[in-house]
Structures are given as structure tokens and as C-alpha cells.
C-alpha positions as CSV (number, residue, x, y, z in Angstrom):
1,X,0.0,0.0,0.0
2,X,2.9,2.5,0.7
3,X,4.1,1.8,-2.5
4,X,1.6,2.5,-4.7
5,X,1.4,5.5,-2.5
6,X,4.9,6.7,-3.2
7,X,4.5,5.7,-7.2
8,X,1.4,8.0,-7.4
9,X,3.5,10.9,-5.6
10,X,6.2,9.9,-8.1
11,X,3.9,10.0,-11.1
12,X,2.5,13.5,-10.2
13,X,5.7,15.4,-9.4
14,X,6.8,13.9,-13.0
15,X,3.4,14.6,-14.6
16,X,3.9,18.6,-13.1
17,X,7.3,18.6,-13.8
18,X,7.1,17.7,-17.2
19,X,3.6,20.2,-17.6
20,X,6.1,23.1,-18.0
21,X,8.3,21.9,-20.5
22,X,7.4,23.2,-24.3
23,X,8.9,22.5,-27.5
24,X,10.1,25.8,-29.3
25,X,10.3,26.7,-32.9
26,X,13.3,28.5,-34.3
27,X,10.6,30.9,-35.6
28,X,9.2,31.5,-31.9
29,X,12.5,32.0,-30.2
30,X,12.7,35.0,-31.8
31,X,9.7,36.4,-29.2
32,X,11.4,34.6,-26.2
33,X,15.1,36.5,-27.0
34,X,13.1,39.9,-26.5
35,X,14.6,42.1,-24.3
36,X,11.7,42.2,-21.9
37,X,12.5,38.7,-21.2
38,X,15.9,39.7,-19.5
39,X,15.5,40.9,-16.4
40,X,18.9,43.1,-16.3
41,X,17.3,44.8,-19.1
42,X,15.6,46.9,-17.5
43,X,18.2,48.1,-14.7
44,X,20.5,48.6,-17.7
45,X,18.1,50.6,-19.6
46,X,17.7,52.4,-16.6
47,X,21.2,53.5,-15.8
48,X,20.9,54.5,-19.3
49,X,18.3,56.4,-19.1
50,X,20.1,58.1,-15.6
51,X,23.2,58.7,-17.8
52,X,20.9,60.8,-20.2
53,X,19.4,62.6,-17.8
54,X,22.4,63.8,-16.1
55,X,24.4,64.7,-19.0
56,X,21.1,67.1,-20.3
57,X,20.7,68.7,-16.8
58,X,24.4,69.4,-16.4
59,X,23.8,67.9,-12.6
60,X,25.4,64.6,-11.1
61,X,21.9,62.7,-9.8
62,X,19.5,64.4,-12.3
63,X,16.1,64.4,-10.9
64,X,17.2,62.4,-7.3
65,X,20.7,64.4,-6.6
66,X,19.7,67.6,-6.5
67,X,20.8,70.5,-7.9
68,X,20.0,72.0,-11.5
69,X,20.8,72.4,-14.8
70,X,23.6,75.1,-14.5
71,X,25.4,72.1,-12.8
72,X,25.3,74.4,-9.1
73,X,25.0,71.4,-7.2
């Protein structure tokens, strides 16, 4: 009885396990290597974005340092 207990625990980790696996196209793998996938994406395009800002102000910290555009911080 405990084995047919355990093989039924067995069988449904496997069966959930295997539930997320998919097979993927060469065609479809463009979608999946989209940026939003990455999650150090978006930092990056952040720091970016930081960069940007601080250069156009003329101020180290842009809109969280303080400070303005004449670079008086």
C-alpha cells in the first residue's frame, strides 16, 4: 500500500514537472530572446536612461541628486 502511495506521488511530481516543458520553434525563439525577457534589461536601460538625464541637466543625480541644470549642485 505505501508503495503505490509513493508511485502515485512519483507519477505526479513527474506529470507537473514535465507540464512546464514546451517544445520551441526557431521561428518562436525570436519572441522569447526579447529584451523584456531579461531581467537586467531593465536596470540597464535604466542606468541608461540616468546617464541621459544627467548629461542634459548638467547635474550629477539628475532628478534624485539635487541641484540644477547650470550644474550648481
Amino acid at each position: 500500500m505505501q508503495h503505490r502511495r509513493l508511485a502515485r506521488v512519483v507519477l505526479s511530481m513527474l506529470l507537473l514537472a514535465s507540464a512546464g516543458c514546451a517544445t520551441v520553434h526557431p521561428w518562436q525563439r525570436e519572441h522569447l530572446a526579447d529584451r523584456i525577457m531579461d531581467p537586467q534589461a531593465v536596470a540597464r536601460e535604466r542606468a541608461a536612461e540616468r546617464h541621459w538625464v544627467e548629461t542634459r541637466e548638467g547635474a550629477i543625480g539628475g532628478p534624485l541628486g539635487g541641484g540644477g541644470g547650470c550644474a550648481c549642485n
